[in-house]
N, C-alpha and C positions, 0 to 999 in steps of 0.2 A: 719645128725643130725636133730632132731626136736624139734622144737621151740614152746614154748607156747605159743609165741604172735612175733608180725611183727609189727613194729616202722617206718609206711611209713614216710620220710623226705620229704616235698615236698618246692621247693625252688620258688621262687614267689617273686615281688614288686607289693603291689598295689598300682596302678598307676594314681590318679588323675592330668587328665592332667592341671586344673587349683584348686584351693580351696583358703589356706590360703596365696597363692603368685600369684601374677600374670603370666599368660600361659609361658610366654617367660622364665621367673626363673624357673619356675617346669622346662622348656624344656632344661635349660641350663643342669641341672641337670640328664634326662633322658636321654641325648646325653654322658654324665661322666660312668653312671650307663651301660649302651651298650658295651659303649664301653671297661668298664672293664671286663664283663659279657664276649665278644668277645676274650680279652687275656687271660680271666681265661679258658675258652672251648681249647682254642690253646693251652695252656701250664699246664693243668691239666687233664688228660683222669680222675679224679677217680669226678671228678666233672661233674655229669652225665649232669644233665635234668636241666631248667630252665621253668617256667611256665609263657610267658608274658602277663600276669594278664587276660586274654581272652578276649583280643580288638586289632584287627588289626590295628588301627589307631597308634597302637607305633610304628609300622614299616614307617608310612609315616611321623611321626614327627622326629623320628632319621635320614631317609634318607636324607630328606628335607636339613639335616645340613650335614652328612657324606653320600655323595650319593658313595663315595668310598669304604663304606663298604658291599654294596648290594650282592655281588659275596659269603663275610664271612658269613654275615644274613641266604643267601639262602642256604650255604653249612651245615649250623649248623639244619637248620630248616628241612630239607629233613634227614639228619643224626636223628631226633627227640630231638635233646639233648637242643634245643630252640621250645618249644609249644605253637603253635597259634590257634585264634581263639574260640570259634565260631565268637563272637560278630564283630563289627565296632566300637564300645565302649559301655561300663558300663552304659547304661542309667538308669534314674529312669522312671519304668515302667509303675508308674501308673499317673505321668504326662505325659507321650508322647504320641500320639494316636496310637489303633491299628496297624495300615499301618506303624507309626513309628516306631512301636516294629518290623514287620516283616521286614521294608526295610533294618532296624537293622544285623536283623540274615541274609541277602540275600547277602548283601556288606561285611559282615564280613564273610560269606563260600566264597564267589566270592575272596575277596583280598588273604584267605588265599589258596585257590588251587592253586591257581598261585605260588605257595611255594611249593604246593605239598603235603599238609597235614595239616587236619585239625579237632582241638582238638575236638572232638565230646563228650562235657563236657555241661551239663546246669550252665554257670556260672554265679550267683548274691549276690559274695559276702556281696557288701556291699548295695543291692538294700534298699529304707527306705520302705520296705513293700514289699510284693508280692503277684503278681497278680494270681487271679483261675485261667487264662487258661495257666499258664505257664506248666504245664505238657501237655496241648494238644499239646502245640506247640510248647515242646519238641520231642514230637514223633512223629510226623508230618514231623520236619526238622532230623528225626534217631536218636534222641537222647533219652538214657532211664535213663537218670538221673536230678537230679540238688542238684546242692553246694551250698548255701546260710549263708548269718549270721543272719538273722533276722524274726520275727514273728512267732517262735515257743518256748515254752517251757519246754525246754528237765526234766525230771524230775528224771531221772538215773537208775542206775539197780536196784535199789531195788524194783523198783515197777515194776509188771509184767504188770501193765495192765496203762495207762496213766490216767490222773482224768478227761480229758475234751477232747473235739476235737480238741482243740487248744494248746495243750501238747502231748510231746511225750517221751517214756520209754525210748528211749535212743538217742543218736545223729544221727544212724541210723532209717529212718523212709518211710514208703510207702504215698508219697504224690498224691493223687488225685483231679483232677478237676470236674469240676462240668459236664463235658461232661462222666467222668469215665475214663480219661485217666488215667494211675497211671505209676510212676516213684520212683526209688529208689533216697532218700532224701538223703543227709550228709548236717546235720546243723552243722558249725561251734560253736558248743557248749562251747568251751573256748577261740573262735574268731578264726579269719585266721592269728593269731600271737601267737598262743599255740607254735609252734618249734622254735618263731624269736631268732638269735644272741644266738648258741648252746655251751656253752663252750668247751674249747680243753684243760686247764687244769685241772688234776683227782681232787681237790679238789671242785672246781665249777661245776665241770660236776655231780659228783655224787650227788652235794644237788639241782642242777639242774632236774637229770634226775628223783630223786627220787620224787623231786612236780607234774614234769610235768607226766609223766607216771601213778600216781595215779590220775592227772586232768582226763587224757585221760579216764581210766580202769575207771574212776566212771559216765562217760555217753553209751559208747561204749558196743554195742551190740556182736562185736567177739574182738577176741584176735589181730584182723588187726586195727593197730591207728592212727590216721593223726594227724602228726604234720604239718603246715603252717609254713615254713621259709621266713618269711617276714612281711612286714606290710608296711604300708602307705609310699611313695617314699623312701622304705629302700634299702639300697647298698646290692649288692651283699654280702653271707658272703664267701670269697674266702678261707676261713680255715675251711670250711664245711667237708671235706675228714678226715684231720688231728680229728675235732672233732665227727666225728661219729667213728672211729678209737678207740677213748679213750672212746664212749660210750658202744662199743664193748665190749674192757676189763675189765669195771665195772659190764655189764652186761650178760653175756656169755650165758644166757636163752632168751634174747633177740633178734632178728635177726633186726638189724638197715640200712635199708635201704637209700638210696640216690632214691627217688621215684618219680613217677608218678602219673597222674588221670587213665589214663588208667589201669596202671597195680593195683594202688591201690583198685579202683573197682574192679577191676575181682577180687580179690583177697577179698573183702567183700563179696562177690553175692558166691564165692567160701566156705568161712568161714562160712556163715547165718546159724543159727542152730535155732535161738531164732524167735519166732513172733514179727513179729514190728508193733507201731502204725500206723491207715490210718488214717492223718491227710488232710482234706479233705478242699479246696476255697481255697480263701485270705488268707493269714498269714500276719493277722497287728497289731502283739503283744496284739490279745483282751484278753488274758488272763494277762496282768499286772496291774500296778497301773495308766497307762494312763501318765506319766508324763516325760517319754522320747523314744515315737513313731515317733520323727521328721517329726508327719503329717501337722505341720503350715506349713513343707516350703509350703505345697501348696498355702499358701498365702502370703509369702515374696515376694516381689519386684513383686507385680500381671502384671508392666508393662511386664514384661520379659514373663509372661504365656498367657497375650491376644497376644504379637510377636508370641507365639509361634503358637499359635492355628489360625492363619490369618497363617502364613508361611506351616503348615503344612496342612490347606485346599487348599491353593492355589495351593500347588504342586498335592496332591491327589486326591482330591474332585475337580479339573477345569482341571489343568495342564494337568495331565494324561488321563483324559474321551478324552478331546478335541485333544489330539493328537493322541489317539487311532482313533478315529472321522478320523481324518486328512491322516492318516494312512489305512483307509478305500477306502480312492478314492489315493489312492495311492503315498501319500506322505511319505519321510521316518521317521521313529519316533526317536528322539534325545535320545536314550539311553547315550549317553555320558554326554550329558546336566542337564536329569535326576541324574544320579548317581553323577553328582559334584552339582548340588542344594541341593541332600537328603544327603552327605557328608557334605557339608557348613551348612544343617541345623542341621544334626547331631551332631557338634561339638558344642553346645549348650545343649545336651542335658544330657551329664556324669549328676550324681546325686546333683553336689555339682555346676553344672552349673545351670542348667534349677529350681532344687529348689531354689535358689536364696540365696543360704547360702553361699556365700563367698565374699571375698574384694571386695571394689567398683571398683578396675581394671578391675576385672575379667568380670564384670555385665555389664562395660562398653563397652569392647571391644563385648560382646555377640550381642551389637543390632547391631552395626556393622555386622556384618554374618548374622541377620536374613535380615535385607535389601540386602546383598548380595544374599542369598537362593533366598528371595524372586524374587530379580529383575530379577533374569533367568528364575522363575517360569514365571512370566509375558511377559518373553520375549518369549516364548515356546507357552504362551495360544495366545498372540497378532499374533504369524502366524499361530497356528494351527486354530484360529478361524477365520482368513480370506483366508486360503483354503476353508474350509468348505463353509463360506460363499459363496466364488464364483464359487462355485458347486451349489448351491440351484438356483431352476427355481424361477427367481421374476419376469417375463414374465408378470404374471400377471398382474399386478404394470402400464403396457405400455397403458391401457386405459386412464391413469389419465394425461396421456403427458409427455413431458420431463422433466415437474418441479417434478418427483414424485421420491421423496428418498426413497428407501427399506433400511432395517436392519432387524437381523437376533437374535433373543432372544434364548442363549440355557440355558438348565435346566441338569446340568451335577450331578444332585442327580439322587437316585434311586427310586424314586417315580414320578408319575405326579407332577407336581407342581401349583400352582398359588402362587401372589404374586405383590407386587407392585417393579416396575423397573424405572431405568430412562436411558436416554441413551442422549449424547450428538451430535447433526449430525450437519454436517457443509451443509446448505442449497446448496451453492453456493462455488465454489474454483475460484481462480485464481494464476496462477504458476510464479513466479519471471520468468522461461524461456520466458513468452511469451513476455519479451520486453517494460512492460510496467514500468513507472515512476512509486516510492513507494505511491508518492502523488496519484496518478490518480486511482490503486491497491485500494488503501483506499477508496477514492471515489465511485470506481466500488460496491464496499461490503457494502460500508453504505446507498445503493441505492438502495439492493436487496431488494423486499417488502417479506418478513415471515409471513405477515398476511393472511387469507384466505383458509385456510388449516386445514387437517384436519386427524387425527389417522384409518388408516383402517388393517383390520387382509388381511390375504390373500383368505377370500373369499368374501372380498369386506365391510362387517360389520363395523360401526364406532364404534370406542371405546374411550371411556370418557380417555380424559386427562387433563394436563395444559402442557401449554410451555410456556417458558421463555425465552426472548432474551436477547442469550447471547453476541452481537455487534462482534466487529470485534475480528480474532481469527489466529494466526501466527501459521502456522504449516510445518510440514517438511515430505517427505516420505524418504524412503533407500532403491532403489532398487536393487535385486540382481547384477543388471547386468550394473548400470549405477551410475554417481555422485548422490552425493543426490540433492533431489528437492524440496525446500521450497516452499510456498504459503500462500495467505492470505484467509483467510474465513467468509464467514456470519454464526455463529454457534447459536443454539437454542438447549436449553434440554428439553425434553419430559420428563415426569414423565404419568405411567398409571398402571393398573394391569393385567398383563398377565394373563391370563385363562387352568388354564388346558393345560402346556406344557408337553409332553409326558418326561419320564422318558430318561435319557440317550440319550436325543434329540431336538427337536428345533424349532420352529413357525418362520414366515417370516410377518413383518408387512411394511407398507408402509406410510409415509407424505407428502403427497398430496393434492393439491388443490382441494377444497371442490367442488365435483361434487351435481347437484341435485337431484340424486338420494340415496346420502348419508346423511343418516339425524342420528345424536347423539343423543339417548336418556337420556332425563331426568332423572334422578334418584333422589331419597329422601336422604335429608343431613344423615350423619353417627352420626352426633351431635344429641345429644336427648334430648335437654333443657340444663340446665345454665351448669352443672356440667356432663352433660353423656354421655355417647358412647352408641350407638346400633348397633347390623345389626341381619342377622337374626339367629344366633347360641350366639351370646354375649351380655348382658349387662353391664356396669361399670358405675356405679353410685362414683363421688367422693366424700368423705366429706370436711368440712371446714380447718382439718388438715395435709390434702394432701393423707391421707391413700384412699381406695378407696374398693368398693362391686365388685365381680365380680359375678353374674350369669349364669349357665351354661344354658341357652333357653332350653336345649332337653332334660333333664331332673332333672330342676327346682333345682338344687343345688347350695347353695349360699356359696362365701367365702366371709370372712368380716375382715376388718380392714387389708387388704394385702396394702404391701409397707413402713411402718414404719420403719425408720432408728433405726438402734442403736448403741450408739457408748460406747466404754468399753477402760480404761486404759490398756497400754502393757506394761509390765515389765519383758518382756520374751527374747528371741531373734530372729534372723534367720529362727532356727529351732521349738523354742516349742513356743507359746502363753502363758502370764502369767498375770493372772487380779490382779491388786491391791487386797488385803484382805479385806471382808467385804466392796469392794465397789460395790455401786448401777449402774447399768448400765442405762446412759441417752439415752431416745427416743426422735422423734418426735411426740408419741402420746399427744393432746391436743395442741402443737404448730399448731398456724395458721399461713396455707400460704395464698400464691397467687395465684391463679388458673386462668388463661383464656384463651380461644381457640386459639390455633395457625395456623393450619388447618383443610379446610372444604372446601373437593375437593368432586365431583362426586365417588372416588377410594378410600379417606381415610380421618377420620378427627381424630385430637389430641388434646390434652390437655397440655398445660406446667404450672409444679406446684413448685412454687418459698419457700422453706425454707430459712428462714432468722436466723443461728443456733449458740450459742457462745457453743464451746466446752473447757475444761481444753490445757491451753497452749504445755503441757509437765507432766513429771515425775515432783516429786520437785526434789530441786537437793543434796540430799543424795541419790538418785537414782546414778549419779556419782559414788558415793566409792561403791555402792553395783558393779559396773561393774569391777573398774577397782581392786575392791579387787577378781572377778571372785568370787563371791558368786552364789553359785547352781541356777538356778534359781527359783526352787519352796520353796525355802527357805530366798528369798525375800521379804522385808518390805516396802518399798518405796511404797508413794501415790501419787496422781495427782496434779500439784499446783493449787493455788486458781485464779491463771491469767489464763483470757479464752483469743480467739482469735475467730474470726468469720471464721464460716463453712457455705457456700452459697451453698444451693444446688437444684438445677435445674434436675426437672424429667420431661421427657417425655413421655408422654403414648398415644399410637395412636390403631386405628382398621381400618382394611381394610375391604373392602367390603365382600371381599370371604374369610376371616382371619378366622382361627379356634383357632388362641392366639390371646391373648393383646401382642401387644409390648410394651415391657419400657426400656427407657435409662435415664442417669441420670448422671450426670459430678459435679465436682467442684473443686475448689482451692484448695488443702490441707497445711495449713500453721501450722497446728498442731505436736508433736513429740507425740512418745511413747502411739500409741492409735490404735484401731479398728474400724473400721467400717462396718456394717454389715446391710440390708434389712430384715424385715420376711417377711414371706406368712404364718399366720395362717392356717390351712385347718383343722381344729374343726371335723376331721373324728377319727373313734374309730380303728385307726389303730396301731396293736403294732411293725409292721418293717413299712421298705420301699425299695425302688429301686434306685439303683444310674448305670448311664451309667459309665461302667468301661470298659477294654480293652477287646473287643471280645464278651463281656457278660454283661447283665443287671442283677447285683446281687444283689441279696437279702442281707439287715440288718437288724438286731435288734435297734431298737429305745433302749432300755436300753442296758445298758455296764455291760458287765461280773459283777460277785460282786467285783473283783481286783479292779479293774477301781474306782480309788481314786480321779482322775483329776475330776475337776469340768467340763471342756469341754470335750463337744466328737465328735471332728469335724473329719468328713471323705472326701477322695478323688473322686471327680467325672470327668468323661470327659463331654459329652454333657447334662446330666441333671440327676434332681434328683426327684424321683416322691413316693408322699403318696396317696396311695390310699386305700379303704374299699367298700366295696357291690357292691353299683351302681355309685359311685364316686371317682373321681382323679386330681389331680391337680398334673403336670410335670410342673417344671420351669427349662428354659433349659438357658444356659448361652455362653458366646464368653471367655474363654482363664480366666475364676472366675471356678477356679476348688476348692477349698473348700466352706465347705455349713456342717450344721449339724442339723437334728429335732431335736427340743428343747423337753426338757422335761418340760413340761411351762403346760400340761392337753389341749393342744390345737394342738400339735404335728405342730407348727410351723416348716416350712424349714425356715432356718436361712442361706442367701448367703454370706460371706465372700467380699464384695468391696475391701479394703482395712487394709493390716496390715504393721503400719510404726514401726519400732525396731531402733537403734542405734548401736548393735554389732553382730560379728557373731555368738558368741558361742562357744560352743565344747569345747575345750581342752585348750583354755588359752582365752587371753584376746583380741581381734580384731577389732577395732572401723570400722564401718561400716555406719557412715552421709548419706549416701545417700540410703540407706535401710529405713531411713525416709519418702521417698517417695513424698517431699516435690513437691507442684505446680500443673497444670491440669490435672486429672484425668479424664475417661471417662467408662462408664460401661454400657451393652447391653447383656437384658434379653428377653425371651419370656416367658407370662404365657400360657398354656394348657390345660385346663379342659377337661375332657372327660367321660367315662361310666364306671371308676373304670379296665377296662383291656388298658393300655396305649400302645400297641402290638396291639391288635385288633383295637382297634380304630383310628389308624395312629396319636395318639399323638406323643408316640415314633419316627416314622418317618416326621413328624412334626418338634420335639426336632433336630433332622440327618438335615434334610433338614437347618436350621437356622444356622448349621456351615459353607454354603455354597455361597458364592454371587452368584448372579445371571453374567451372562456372554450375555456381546451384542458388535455387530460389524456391520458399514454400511457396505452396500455393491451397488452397481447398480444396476439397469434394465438390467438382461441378462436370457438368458436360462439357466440349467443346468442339470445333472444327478438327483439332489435328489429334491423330492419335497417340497412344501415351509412348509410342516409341518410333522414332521414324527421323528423317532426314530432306532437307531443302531439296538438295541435289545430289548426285552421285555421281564419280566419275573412276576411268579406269586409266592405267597409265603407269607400266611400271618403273620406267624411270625420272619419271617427272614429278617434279616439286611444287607443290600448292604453296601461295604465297598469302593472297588474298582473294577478298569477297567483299564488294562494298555496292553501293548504289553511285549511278552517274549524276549529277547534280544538272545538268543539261537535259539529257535524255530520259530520266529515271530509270534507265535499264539497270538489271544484275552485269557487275563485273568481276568475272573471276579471271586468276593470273596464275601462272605456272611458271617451272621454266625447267629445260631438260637436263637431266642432271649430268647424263652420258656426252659424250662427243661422237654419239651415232644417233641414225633416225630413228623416231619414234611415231605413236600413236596416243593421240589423246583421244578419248570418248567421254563425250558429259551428258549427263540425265536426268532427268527430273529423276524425283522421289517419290515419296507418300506424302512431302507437304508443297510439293510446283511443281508445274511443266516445262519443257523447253518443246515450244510453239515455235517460236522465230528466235535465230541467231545470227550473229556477227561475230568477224575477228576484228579484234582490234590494235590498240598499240599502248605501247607505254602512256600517253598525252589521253588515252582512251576516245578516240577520236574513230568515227566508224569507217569502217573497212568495207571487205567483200563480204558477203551474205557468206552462210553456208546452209545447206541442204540437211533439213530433220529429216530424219525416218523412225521407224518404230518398225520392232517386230512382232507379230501378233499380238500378244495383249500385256507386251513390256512398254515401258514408258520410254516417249517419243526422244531423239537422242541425235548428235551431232559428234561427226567424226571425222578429227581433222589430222594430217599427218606433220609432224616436229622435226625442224631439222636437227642439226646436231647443236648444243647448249643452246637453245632459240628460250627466248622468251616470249610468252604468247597468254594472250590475253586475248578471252571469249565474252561477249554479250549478250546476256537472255533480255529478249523485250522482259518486260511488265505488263 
């Protein structure tokens, strides 16, 4: 028989593992839902397939409770009739970084082959936006599709042709990235609960089938239709068999399936008859009215987004370089350790965690797990950085005598770097073993003389510091091999500015007694009169109201009035930002602070600038009934009360000597509700887009919003910065874990950064009180400004902005010999528009794995090298899944080190292989 059209069912829960309940209730739940799901498979053959929602991590939260079902799990999953995979879970993608998107897709193919099959589906049902490289790295990890609900839309059969790039003529669509990947789209056009809860009796079924089927036919490009059986933590429907049975018989032109992703694709890509649109980038709803894009969460509970972004440098950006490092001289690299850090950080990251839009259980328990992520992170870098350590020759170090402490500064970015560091050395130990009284311990340490000394590099050069004594100091070692060993210490911190550490590598410095042949040069204050900063690429002139001039020296371009607070009522929630109507947004422009020098060292001096600020208490409180009656939000009234409360705010702004940014931080008490808080940077350039660092790619926006775009705001999502530039000028402000930020439409194309947005509920679908989404008590926020020559790629702004998500990494170490020399680097690579990502070890292969990706949307050239501490012998390209590729061809030129040179296409991400 032949069918005019094919009714794929596809049975599915999506599965948020925490939102509007706390984790432990959803999981109560998702343990019931299993395990009915388990006896419907056992006791129903016509009950095919289950789709679990494409996140591995369901399988480790059911086990975790029924480890007795694991033998059923894996019988059903290998039988295909339970579908897992890709993912580790549903993250929102354009809060997570990079490396977290792929460590993502790695742990989620790794957990599900171990099952033995796995769903090779791009699933992002319910991501709140999506990213342009998601089709590259779809098909990068074999995948030539992706399913989504959000950021396009569909506009139906009637129009052959779509009206914009951000629409598409039918549900079906060719979605391409900015590299030219392209992937076959399915936007859930009537969501991923068009099939939920199918009736079985013929009177419901047929007024059922007859809406749904016409939803379907009025987007869909063939006669093959997806319905989604399921939705948000929905039960099994175990009368699915009995109800497509009765949609059979109402239907008998119909062919009603019990389906698949698999098969329901082949069976579209089979069907295609019709052209489809190529809707190309981002998909972040810019063709609507702007007023339910769920882009605030990027500023709900901003504590939860600097965790994240400190959690996820620490593992990828320190963790992993250094243990590759470590891994070099031949130590083994803690793949186990890794994948439960980036699993503990992961579970933080599902949509409805990491954006900040759910109960305060939920938010709570999250920083829990980022100190957990974190502290393995740290546990991982604290031994891979004293291996390393004590492999480096500090030989040199033995002219100054016994008193001379070496340490070891590495620079685990992919650029050289400078920078100002500080490191903490214990001058002097003494070990509880040796016997002695606590009292005498004490004595021995408060006797040690710290004075006299003096900062030298390892070729003997003084270099300008301060140090600080820090008196006595209890510490403890844990040796592999023996009880632990506590002791007392004389400690002092060093504060100075490293110079030019090689990329992916490390300088060796020495605190030593000031010999006479080492003489510290003098240097000219950074301070430049009452109010200003200099050095020789920066001027900051500040004014009376705290705002401040910033001068770019090398080519005479000025920003004026950068750093002005502003603060706006919120009567929004969780997910969207909502201003009072017709109200005026308060600055600190014309408010005078306090300004005066805090530091003026040889290596850096600052400025601290004191606002003394009364803002609107709160909402008034008819604000109240508008929540609890769950009134829309953009159809809210509520204004701000006339009771202020004071807003104390303390900004910091410093320049270092070899600084190519201003740094600025800036803290305060937030005792306010229902409000915003937000910086500009004017930058008065005739620019009509700009650049924001996004996942894998620096893309391009338009400064104005579609004509739909009715929201008054148009704030968008950034990773590491966001930059306007025009001609021969640019200004990149790059931020720590403040991932929203929007150019204003103000004629001054201000960046506008997001500090702070306190809400009271969660939103969405009913009524959710959410207090602690207020945000109430210490804040603290850390920016860099960046000027440069208008190309922020060429000019290492960009890598500037990369480098600032990064600390710096130091560890003492002794006077001893060793393998690598006291200043040098892994590898080395050239590439001026390409962006280092990562550096890890393959857990299969043991190979080095480094990853870039092109910042330009032209061709490029990548060159990678060994150093003074590897070779590159034998390489490979690889892929996101780090799965091995084609070979490529080392050369060497005379007596430079051996070297692989491969060409990039436009934004390509690309990932290279050194054996081991």
């Amino acid at each position: 028989m032949t069918y005019k059209r094919t009714a794929h069912i596809i049975s599915h829960t999506h599965w948020d593992r925490e939102w509007y309940l706390p984790y432990e209730k959803h999981h109560v739940l998702l343990v019931k839902l299993v395990d009915t799901l388990l006896h419907t498979l056992e006791t129903d053959p016509d009950f095919k397939s289950f789709y679990l929602d494409g996140q591995t991590i369901i399988l480790e939260d059911y086990l975790q409770v029924r480890p007795d079902n694991r033998e059923r799990l894996e019988r059903y999953i290998k039988e295909g009739r339970i579908v897992i995979g890709p993912w580790y879970i549903l993250q929102d993608a354009f809060l997570t970084s990079s490396e977290a998107n792929i460590r993502n897709l790695q742990i989620g193919h790794q957990d599900a082959s171990r099952y033995g099959t796995i769903a090779k589906v791009g699933y992002f049902p319910d991501t709140f936006g999506n990213i342009g490289q998601a089709p590259q790295m779809m098909r990068q990890a074999g995948i030539d599709n992706a399913v989504f609900g959000r950021g396009v839309k569909p506009t139906g059969f009637n129009n052959t042709v779509a009206d914009s790039e951000y629409e598409s003529s039918f549900s079906e669509l060719i979605w391409e990235g900015p590299d030219g990947s392209r992937v076959l789209g399915i936007l859930f056009a009537n969501w991923y609960s068009n099939g939920n809860e199918v009736p079985a009796d013929e009177a419901s079924a047929k007024e059922y089938w007859e809406r749904k089927l016409a939803d379907a036919e009025k987007y869909a490009a063939t006669g093959q239709l997806l319905f989604m059986n399921g939705c948000d933590h929905q039960p099994i429907q175990r009368d699915l068999p009995d109800a497509l049975e009765m949609a059979r018989k109402l239907y008998p032109d119909t062919e009603f399936v019990h389906s698949n992703f698999e098969d329901y694709l082949a069976s579209v890509n089979e069907s295609m008859t019709r052209e489809l649109s190529v809707v190309k980038g981002e998909l972040r709803s810019q063709r609507t009215d702007g007023w339910s894009t769920l882009v605030n969460t990027a500023s709900a509970r901003v504590y939860l987004k600097q965790m994240n972004q400190l959690g996820q440098a620490m593992l990828e950006r320190v963790a992993e370089p250094l243990a590759a490092f470590a891994y070099s001289l031949g130590h083994e690299y803690p793949h186990h350790l890794f994948t439960y850090a980036w699993k503990t950080l992961m579970q933080n990251h599902p949509h409805d965690s990491i954006c900040g839009c759910s109960v305060d259980e939920v938010h709570r328990e999250m920083v829990t797990r980022f100190d957990k992520s974190r502290h393995v992170a740290e546990a991982i870098i604290d031994e891979s950085k004293q291996v390393v350590a004590d492999a480096v020759d500090t030989s040199v170090f033995e002219q100054y005598g016994e008193a001379a402490v070496p340490f070891v500064v590495y620079n685990t970015t992919g650029w050289s770097r400078s920078g100002v560091v500080s490191i903490e050395l214990d001058i002097e130990r003494i070990y509880f073993r040796d016997g002695h009284s606590l009292e005498t311990m004490n004595q021995m340490m408060y006797a040690v003389d710290v004075t006299g000394r003096t900062l030298v590099d390892s070729n003997g050069s003084a270099v300008a510091h301060t140090m600080a004594d820090l008196g006595l100091h209890f510490g403890y070692e844990l040796p592999d091999d023996k009880f632990r060993q506590p002791y007392m210490a004389r400690r002092v911190k060093l504060t100075f500015e490293a110079k030019d550490v090689a990329a992916l590598g490390l300088a060796a410095y020495g605190f030593v007694r000031k010999a006479a042949a080492v003489q510290e040069q003098a240097s000219a204050s950074l301070a430049a009169g009452t109010h200003a900063l200099e050095n020789e690429w920066l001027r900051v002139d500040i004014n009376n109201d705290g705002s401040f001039q910033l001068t770019d020296k090398r080519n005479g371009q000025v920003y004026s009035d950068l750093g002005v607070y502003e603060n706006t009522g919120d009567i929004g929630n969780e997910y969207m930002y909502k201003q009072p109507n017709g109200e005026q947004a308060l600055t600190t422009k014309g408010l005078p602070a306090r300004i005066r020098l805090i530091e003026d060292t040889p290596y850096r001096a600052s400025f601290e600038i004191i606002h003394e600020w009364a803002i609107p208490a709160s909402a008034e409180p008819y604000f109240e009934v508008e929540k609890q009656e769950a009134v829309y939000f953009p159809e809210r009234k509520s204004q701000r009360t006339e009771t202020t409360v004071p807003l104390v705010i303390r900004t910091e702004i410093a320049l270092s000597r070899d600084g190519k940014g201003l740094e600025w931080k800036s803290s305060f008490n937030n005792q306010a509700k229902d409000h915003r808080v937000r910086v500009l940077f004017p930058t008065d350039l005739a620019a009509t887009y700009h650049h924001a660092d996004s996942i894998f790619e620096v893309v391009r926006r338009d400064n104005e919003p579609a004509p739909e775009w009715s929201n008054p705001s148009n704030a968008q999502h950034q990773q590491a910065f966001v930059d306007v530039s025009h001609g021969q000028a640019g200004l990149t402000v790059a931020n720590l874990g403040l991932n929203e930020y929007e150019v204003l439409r103000d004629g001054r194309q201000s960046i506008a950064v997001t500090l702070l947005r306190a809400v009271a509920e969660l939103g969405d679908w009913g009524v959710f009180p959410t207090p602690e989404a207020q945000c109430l008590g210490e804040q603290q926020f850390s920016l860099t400004i960046l000027p440069h020559n208008g190309d922020g790629a060429a000019s290492g702004a960009y890598a500037g902005a990369y480098q600032f998500q990064a600390p710096w990494t130091v560890s003492q170490t002794g006077v001893h010999s060793g393998k690598l020399a006291p200043a040098g680097a892994l590898f080395q690579w050239e590439g001026s528009s390409m962006a280092f990502t990562s550096l890890k070890v393959n857990e299969q292969s043991g190979d080095y794995m480094a990853r870039w990706f092109n910042m330009n949307a032209s061709t490029a050239e990548l060159k990678l090298s060994g150093a003074a501490y590897a070779t590159v012998d034998e390489a490979y390209k690889s892929d996101v899944l780090e799965q091995a590729g084609e070979s490529l061809t080392v050369q060497a030129d005379g007596g430079e080190q051996s070297y692989v040179q491969v060409p990039v296409g436009p934004c390509e991400i690309v990932t290279i292989a050194v054996k081991h």
